[in-house]
C-alpha positions as CSV (number, residue, x, y, z in Angstrom):
1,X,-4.0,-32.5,23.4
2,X,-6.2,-29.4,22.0
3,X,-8.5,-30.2,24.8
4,X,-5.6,-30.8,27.7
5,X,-4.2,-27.7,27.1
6,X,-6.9,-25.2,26.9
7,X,-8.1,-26.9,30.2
8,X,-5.3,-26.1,31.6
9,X,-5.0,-22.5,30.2
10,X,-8.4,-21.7,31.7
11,X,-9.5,-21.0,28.1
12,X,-13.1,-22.4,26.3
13,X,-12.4,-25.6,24.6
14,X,-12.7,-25.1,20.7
15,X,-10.4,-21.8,21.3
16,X,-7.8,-23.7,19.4
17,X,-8.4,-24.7,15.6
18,X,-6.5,-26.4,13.4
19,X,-6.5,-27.0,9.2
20,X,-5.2,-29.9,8.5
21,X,-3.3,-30.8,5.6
22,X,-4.8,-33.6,3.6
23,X,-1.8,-34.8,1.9
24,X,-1.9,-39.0,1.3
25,X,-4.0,-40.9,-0.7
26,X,-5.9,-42.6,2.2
27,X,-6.5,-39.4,3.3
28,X,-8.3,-38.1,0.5
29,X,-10.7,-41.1,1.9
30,X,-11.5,-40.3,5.5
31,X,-11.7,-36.5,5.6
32,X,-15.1,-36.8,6.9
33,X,-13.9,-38.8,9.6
34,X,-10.7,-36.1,10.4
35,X,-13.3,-33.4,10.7
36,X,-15.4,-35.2,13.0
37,X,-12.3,-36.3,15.5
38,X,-11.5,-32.3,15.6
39,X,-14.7,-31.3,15.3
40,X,-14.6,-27.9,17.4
41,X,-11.4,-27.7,17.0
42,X,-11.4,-28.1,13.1
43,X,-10.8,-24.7,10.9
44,X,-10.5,-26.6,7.7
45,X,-8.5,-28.8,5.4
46,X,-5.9,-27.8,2.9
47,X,-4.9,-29.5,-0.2
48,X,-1.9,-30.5,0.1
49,X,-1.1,-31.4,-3.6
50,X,3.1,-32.5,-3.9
51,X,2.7,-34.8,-0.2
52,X,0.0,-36.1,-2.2
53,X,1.1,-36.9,-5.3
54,X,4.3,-38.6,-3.6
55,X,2.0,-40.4,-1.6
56,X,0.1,-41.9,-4.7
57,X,3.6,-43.4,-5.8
58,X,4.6,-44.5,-2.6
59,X,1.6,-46.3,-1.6
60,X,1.0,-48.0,-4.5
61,X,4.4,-48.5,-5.8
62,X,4.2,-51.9,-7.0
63,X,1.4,-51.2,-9.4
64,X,2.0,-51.0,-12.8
65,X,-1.0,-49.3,-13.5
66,X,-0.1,-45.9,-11.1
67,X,3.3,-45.3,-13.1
68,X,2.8,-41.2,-13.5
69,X,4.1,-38.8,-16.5
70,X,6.8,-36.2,-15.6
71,X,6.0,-34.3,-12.9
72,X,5.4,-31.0,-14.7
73,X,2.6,-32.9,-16.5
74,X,0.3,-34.3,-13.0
75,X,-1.2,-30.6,-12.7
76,X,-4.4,-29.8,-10.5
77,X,-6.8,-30.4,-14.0
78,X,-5.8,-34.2,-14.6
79,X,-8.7,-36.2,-13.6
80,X,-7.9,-37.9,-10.3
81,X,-6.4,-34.6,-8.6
82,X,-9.6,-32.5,-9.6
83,X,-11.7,-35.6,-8.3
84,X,-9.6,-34.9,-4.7
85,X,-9.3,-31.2,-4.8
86,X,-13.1,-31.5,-5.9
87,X,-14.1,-33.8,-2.7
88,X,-12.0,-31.8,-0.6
89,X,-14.3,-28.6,-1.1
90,X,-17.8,-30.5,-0.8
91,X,-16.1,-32.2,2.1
92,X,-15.2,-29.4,4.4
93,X,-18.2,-27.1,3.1
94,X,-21.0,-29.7,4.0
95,X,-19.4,-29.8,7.5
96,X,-18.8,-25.9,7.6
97,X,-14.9,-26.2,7.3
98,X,-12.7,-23.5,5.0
99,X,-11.3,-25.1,2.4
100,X,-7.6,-24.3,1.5
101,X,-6.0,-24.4,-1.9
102,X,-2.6,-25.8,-2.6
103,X,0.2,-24.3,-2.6
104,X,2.0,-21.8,-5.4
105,X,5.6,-22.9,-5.7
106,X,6.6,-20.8,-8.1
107,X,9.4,-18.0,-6.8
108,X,9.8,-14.9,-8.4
109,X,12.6,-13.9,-10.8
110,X,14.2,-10.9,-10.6
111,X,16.6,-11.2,-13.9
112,X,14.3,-12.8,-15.9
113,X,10.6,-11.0,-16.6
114,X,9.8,-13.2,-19.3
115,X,9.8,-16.1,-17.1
116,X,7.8,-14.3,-14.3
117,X,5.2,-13.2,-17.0
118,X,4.5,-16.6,-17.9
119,X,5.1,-18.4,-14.2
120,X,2.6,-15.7,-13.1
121,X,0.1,-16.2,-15.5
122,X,-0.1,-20.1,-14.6
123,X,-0.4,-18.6,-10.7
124,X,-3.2,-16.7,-11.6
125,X,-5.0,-19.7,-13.8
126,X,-4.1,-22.3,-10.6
127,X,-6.0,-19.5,-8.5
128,X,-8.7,-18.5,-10.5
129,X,-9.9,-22.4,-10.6
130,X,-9.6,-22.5,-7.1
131,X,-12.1,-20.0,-6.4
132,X,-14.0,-21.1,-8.8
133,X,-14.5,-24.5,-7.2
134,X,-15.7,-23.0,-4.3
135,X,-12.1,-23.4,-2.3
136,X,-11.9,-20.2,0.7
137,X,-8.3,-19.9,0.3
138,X,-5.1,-20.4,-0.8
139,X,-1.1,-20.5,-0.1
140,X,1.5,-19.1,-1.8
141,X,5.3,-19.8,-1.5
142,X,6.7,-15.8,-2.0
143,X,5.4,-13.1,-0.7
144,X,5.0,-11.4,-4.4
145,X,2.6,-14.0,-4.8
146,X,0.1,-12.1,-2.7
147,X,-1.6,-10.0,-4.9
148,X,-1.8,-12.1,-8.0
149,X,-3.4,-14.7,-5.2
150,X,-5.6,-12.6,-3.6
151,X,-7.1,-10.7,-6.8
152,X,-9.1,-14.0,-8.4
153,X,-10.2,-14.8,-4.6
154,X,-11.5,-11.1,-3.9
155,X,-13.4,-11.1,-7.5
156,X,-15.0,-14.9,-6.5
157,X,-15.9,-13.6,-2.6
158,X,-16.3,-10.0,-3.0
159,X,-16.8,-8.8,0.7
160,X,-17.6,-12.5,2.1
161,X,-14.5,-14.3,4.1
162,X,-15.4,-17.4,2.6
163,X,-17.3,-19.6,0.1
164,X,-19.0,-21.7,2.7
165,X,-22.0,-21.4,1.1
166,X,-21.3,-23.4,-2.0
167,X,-21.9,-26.9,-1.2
168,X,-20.7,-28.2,-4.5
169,X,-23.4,-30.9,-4.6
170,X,-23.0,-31.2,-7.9
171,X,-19.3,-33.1,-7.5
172,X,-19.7,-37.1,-7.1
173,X,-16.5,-38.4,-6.5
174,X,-16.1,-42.3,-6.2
175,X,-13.2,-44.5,-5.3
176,X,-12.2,-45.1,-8.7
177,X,-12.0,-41.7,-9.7
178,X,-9.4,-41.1,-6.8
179,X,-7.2,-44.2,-7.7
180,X,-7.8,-43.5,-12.0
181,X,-4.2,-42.0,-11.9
182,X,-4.5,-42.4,-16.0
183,X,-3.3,-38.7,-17.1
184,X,-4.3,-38.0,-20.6
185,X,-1.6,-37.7,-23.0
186,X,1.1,-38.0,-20.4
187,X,4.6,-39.0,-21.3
188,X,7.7,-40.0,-19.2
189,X,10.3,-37.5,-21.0
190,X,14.0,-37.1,-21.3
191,X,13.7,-34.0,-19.9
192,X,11.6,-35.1,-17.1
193,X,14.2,-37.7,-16.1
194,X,16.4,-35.1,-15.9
195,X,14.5,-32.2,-13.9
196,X,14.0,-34.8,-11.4
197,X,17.7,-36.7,-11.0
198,X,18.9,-32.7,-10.9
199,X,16.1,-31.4,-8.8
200,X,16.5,-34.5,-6.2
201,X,20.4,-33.8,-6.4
202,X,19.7,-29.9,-5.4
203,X,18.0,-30.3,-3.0
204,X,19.4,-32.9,-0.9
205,X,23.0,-30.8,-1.2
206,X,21.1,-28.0,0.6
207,X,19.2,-30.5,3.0
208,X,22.3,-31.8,4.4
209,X,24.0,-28.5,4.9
210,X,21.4,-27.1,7.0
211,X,18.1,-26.1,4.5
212,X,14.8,-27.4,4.5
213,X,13.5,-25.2,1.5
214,X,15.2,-24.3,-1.6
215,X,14.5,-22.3,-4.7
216,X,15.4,-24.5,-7.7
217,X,14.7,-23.6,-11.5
218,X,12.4,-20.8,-9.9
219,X,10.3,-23.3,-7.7
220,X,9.9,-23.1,-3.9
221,X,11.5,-27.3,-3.3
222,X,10.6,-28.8,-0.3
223,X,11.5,-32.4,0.8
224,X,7.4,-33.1,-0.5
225,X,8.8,-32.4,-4.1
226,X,12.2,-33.4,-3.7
227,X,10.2,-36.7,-2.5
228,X,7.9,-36.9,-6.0
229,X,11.4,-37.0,-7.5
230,X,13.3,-39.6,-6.2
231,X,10.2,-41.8,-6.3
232,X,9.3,-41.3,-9.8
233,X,12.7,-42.4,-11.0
234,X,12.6,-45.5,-8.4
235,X,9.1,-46.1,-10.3
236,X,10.3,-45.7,-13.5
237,X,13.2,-48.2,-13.1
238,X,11.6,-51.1,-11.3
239,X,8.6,-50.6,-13.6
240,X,10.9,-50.4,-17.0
241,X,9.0,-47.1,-18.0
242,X,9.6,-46.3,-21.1
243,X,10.5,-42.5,-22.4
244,X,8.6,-40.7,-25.2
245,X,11.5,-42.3,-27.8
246,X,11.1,-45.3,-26.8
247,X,14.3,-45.9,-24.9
248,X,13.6,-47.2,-21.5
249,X,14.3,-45.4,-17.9
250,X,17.1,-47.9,-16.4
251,X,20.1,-47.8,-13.6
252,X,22.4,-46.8,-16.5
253,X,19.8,-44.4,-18.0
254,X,20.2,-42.9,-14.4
255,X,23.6,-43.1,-13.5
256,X,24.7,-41.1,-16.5
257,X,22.2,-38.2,-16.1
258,X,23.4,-38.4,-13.0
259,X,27.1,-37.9,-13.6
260,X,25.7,-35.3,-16.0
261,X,24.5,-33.4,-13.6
262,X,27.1,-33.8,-11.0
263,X,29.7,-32.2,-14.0
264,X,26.9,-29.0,-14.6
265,X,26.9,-28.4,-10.9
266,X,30.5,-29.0,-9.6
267,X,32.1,-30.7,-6.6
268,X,30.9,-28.0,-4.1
269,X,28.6,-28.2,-0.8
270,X,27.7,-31.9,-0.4
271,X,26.7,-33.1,-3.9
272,X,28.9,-36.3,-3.5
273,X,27.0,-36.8,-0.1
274,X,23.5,-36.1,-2.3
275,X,24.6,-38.5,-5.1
276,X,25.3,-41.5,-2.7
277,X,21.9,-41.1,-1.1
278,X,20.4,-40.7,-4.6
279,X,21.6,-43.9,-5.5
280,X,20.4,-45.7,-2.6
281,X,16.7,-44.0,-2.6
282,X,16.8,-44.5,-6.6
283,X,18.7,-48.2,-6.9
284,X,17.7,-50.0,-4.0
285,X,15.2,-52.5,-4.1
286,X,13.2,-51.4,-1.3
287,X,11.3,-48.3,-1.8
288,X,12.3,-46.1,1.5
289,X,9.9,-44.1,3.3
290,X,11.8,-40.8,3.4
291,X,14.5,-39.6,1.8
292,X,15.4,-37.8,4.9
293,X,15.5,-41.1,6.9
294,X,18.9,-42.5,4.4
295,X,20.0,-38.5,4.6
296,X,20.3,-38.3,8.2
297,X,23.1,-40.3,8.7
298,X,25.1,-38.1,6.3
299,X,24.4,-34.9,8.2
300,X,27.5,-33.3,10.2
């Protein structure tokens, strides 16, 4: 296509360039092979961390062994997403390809410093590791972000545009550190279970009446996240996961957070609409591919 249509625009072919998002698990195992199909055409790859940690649940959903903690707890320093973020760099710098962090959800408070002081500060940590692990740069979800982005990025590069130069030799990644999912200490919590039945509820309200993105508890969701929560508590009830007291995450478990949160948030917007497709995404036996594909028969 790249090719097709700079021929046709009379303009040299490797004019266009693309960074693709390396966002599934199988991914994470050919990004040699993506670089060499783009080849002139390839700007980099970009780590596209909440696609990928959906896509570690979906594709291996029948696994005991890949149950995750909350969400809150897989971060960027458990073991198997350093091992991919840490490819990803050695990858795309061996071929001479920018490497792009992940992105910073987090939005910006404007009643609540306290919580921008601290949300910040984890910014700044997420940003300062990826320059220091050689990554070119980065994405941000609020323009605010910008600054507190940019500043551990400028003292890594100083004048350079990029980190090229760093081949990371030093990483070995095998197979079985990508697919160790095993996060140290991690716990399925009540309040887990909860953040996700009330994030997925969110944001499918505001999916179905028109709104792809949505600021929720401070964090930019998109239907990537929205995605990690629906499948996490599909994973947690057909595997019987059990929650740091001991009580196990089941349909009724479910279904009375649920109601929970349907009481904290009202009867506005479509939240009735969002619980029914809950239900079915969460309850059904069959783990569905995308949350949008049981939404879109609710839309107007």
């Amino acid at each position: 296509m790249f090719q097709y249509a700079q021929d046709a625009l009379g303009i040299p072919r490797g004019t266009i360039r693309a960074t693709v998002l390396v966002e599934t698990i199988l991914a994470a195992f050919e990004m040699d092979e993506i670089l060499y199909e783009l080849r002139d055409h390839a700007s980099g790859l970009n780590a596209g961390r909440w696609d990928y940690i959906f896509s570690v649940i979906k594709k291996f959903r029948h696994r005991p062994d890949f149950v995750l903690p909350d969400r809150a707890q897989v971060t960027m320093t458990v073991p198997f997403m350093r091992a991919y973020t840490e490819l990803l760099v050695k990858t795309c710098h061996r071929r001479g390809a920018h490497a792009i962090g992940g992105m910073a959800a987090f939005i910006p408070s404007r009643k609540d410093p306290e919580v921008n002081e601290r949300a910040l500060a984890k910014v700044r940590e997420d940003k300062e590791r990826e320059a220091g692990d050689g990554f070119d740069g980065t994405w941000v979800a609020h323009p605010d972000l910008v600054a507190v982005a940019r500043g551990p990025f400028d003292r890594v590069l100083g004048n350079r545009p990029h980190q090229k130069h760093r081949l990371r030799e030093d990483v070995q990644v095998l197979a079985s550190h990508l697919l160790d999912v095993r996060v140290p200490g991690g716990q399925v919590t009540e309040v887990g279970v909860h953040n996700n039945v009330s994030v997925a509820l969110q944001y499918l309200d505001a999916w179905l009446q028109g709104t792809g993105a949505v600021a929720i508890y401070n964090l930019m969701e998109d239907a990537a996240t929205a995605e990690i929560c629906r499948a996490q508590l599909w994973q947690w009830i057909h595997h019987g996961a059990k929650m740091e007291d001991g009580r196990a995450v089941d349909p009724d478990l479910y279904r009375r957070m649920r109601d929970q949160e349907l009481g904290r948030l009202g009867a506005g917007g479509r939240l009735r609409d969002a619980a029914e497709v809950l239900d079915a995404l969460v309850l059904g036996e069959e783990f569905a591919d995308f949350l949008t594909l049981l939404a879109y028969d609710r839309l107007d």
